[in-house]
Steps between C-alpha positions, in 0.01 A plus 500: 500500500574362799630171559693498815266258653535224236900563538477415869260178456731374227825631737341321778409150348834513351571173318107383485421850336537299193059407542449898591689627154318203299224644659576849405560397140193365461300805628720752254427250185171697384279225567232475764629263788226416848670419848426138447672459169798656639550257798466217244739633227778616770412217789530791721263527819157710487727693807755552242348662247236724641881597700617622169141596329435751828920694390334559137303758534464606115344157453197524283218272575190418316287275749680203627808564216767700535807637364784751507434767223715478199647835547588440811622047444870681360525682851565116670722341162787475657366336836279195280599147464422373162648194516259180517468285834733127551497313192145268485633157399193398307456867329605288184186303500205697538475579168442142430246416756282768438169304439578339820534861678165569341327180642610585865435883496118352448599226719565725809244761414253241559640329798350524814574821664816480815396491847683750744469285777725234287710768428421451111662753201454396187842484293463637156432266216840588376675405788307162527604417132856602599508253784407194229758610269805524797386185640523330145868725436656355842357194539396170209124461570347245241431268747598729832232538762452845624290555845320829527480581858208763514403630114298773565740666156433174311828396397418180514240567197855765327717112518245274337408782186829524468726188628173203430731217552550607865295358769362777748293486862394751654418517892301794640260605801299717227238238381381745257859487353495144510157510310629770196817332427260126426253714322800559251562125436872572418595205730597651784438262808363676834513440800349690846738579771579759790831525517502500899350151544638320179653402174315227356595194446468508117730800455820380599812364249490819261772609316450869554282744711390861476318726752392863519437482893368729765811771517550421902805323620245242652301513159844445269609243782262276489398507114852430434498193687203361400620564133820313616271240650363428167793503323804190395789542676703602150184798473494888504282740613383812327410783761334821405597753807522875518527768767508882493824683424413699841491188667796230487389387842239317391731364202739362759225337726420336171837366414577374817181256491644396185852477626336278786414285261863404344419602158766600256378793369587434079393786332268841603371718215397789616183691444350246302170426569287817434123516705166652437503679855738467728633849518658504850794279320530645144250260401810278433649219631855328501508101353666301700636114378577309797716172526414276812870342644570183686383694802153650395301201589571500849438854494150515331395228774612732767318789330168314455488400863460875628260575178263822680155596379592868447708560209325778238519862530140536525205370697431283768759261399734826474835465719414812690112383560557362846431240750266191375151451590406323805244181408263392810331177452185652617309147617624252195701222675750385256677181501791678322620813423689628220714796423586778792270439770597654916723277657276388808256340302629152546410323215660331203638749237663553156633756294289608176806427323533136608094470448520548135826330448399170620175325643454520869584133668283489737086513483327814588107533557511911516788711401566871590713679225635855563551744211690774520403824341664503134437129447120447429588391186646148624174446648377258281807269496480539864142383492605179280825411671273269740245242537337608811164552553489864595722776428523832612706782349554774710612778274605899556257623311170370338568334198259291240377156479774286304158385243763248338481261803108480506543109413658461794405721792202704591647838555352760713679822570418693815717802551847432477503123525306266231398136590599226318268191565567145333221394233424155506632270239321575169331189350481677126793355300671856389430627818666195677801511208542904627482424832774259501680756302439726734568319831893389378616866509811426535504249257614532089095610315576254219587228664201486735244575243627222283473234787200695592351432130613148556307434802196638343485292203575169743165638680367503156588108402776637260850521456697821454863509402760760642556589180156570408453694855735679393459611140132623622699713780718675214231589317279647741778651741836535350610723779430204717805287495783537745298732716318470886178637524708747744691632244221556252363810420130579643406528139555140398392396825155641422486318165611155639116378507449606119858314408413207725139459374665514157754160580259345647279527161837382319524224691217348510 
């Protein structure tokens, strides 16, 4: 038997040989173990254990499992490491919360499948449950408001099975995301958002935060602060991060974003989010509980004001992917022009940014809006964030017609820009009720539908009651209040004229 070459790796990783013996117990146990199941059980790296798998050469293998024969699993006794990983501070309650585990395991098997290009790996269902139940060990949460920023695991959906009393909002790019978690009707609140141009307005003052963000410095950097954006001063944030043991590099990049942010780091657990995938880092991932100080404020501001497009690992909003794409106005003569545009055209500009944030000052008959590749996404809040009579979106790539603003604009796509031309004002009363919606983008849903509603039974002879406006609102849009039509999800955009048809049938 020879077994020189596991002596060496183990000799050579020295005090982190402790994953490569777990490892190496595991594969002289008897049972069948695959590549995959390893990384997850040892959060080693895929590198790491094909490393060790390719010194075993007795290893017996029976398609995609494998295993060290048992005649041969006494040969490496003396070199295993039986002991189990750090302690798991909510091992104690699983047992209780198993219907719960249950419920997400279908929960996430049915969820909409991760998107490379958002750098998407699904945590286990396990791990997502764990999250709830440390959240609720750490922290009082009847009452506590949680903010989700990006859910592609659905913890937000782990909290409310298993902490109800908490309120939780979720804000995401992923508007599929956004869709699953309402088709659950566990109360979670949703809310659209890229990261790189905004935290809405209706997720600030939470008590406590959580992200699983893209694993680049610039990813980590600016989830963080948006989390800490979102958050009360007196708040925490819960950070799932986790690098390669061949690469603490990376890991220090990643800490000193964090460190740039003034955070007092309270408590790290190690290894304990588990993924579906993810092999290049174990498939694990350390938890991180972050404190803001007296100095993180001025710090976040300072971070948001440099926020770059580029921050996953993969495609063309990648940090490696390049130089931006250069728009050319190609004959439309804009009055203004809005996000990166070449310096010598001297007209009026703003950033994307500042277009969504707030409504433009001044009037503008024709605007030109740039979007950079990685960003198509925002292109319908980009679209609504004015009154002018024609828009046109320049964009990277071809990308389709946002169908959700059809009461509004005509749209016409033509390559990579799409048209945007004003519709007259509608002289149906639900159309006219959705247009007004509509046209305040920047303005709270609820409260312009009610006066909206208001309006429309004065053109009626009648009187209408805020009160009244409103209970009609509730019932047929309870995701309505306290949101912009900016922040809301594409999906409840596109069944505003149902739910305003229905109020105005209340109401009259």
């Amino acid at each position: 038997m020879e077994r020189q070459g596991v002596e060496r790796l183990l000799e050579a990783a020295g005090i982190d040989s402790r994953r490569y013996r777990h490892a190496l117990a595991l594969l002289c146990d008897g049972r069948w173990q695959t590549l995959a199941g390893l990384v997850r059980e040892t959060a080693t790296s895929r590198r790491g254990i094909e490393a060790l798998l390719r010194e075993l050469p007795e290893l017996e293998r029976s398609g995609e499992r494998l295993r060290v024969p048992l005649e041969h699993a006494g040969d490496y006794q003396d070199l295993f490491a039986l002991a189990p990983p750090p302690a798991d501070p909510v091992a104690h309650l699983l047992p209780h919360y198993r219907h719960v585990l249950e419920r997400l395991e279908d929960l996430v098997a049915k969820a909409p499948r991760g998107r490379h290009t958002l750098d998407h790996v699904a945590a286990a269902p396990e791990t997502v449950l764990r999250r709830a139940l440390l959240l609720g060990t750490r922290f009082w949460l009847p009452g506590a408001r949680l903010l989700c920023v990006g859910d592609h695991d659905l913890t937000s959906l782990a909290v409310r099975l298993v902490h109800p009393a908490a309120e939780v909002t979720v804000v995401d790019i992923d508007e599929r995301i956004l869709a699953y978690l309402d088709e659950q009707d566990l109360g979670v609140r949703t809310r659209w958002a890229d990261l790189r141009l905004g935290l809405p307005a209706s997720a600030r003052e939470h008590d406590l935060a959580i992200t699983d963000p893209p694993y680049t410095p610039e990813g980590v950097g600016l989830f963080v602060a948006r989390a800490l954006e979102g958050l009360k001063p007196d708040g925490r944030v819960l950070l799932a991060y986790g690098a390669g043991e061949r690469t603490p590099m990376l890991a220090f990049k990643v800490q000193q974003a964090l460190a740039a942010l003034n955070l007092l780091n309270e408590a790290v657990y190690p290894d304990f989010n588990r993924y579906l995938g993810a092999e290049a880092i174990g498939s694990a991932a350390d938890l991180y509980v972050l404190r803001p100080t007296t100095k993180t404020a001025p710090a976040v501001a300072a971070r948001l004001d440099r926020v770059a497009t580029a921050i996953y690992t993969q495609g063309p909003q990648s940090v490696e992917s390049g130089a931006g794409h250069a728009f050319d106005l190609a004959g439309f003569e804009p009055d203004l022009l809005v996000g990166e545009w070449p310096k010598e055209v001297g007209l009026p500009r703003v950033k994307l940014s500042t277009w969504l944030a707030k409504p433009y000052a001044a009037a503008a008959g024709r605007v030109a809006v740039a979007v950079p590749a990685g960003l198509e996404a925002a292109l319908p809040r980009l679209l609504l964030a004015t009154r002018a009579a024609h828009v046109r979106a320049y964009l990277a790539a071809p990308a389709p017609v946002p169908d959700a603003l059809a009461a509004v604009y005509d749209l016409t796509a033509d390559g990579a820009h799409v048209d945007a031309v004003r519709q007259a004002p509608p002289s149906d009363p639900a159309a006219g009720v959705l247009r007004k919606i509509l046209d305040g983008a920047h303005a709270k849903l609820a409260n312009t539908w009610r006066e909206a509603l208001i309006a429309a039974a004065g053109e009626r002879g009648e009187s209408l009651t805020k009160n009244a406006a409103r209970a009609a609102i509730r019932a047929a849009a309870p995701w309505a209040e306290g949101i912009t039509p900016l922040e809301a999800p594409l999906h409840h955009l596109r069944a505003l004229p149902g739910a305003v048809a229905a109020t105005l049938k209340r109401t009259a």
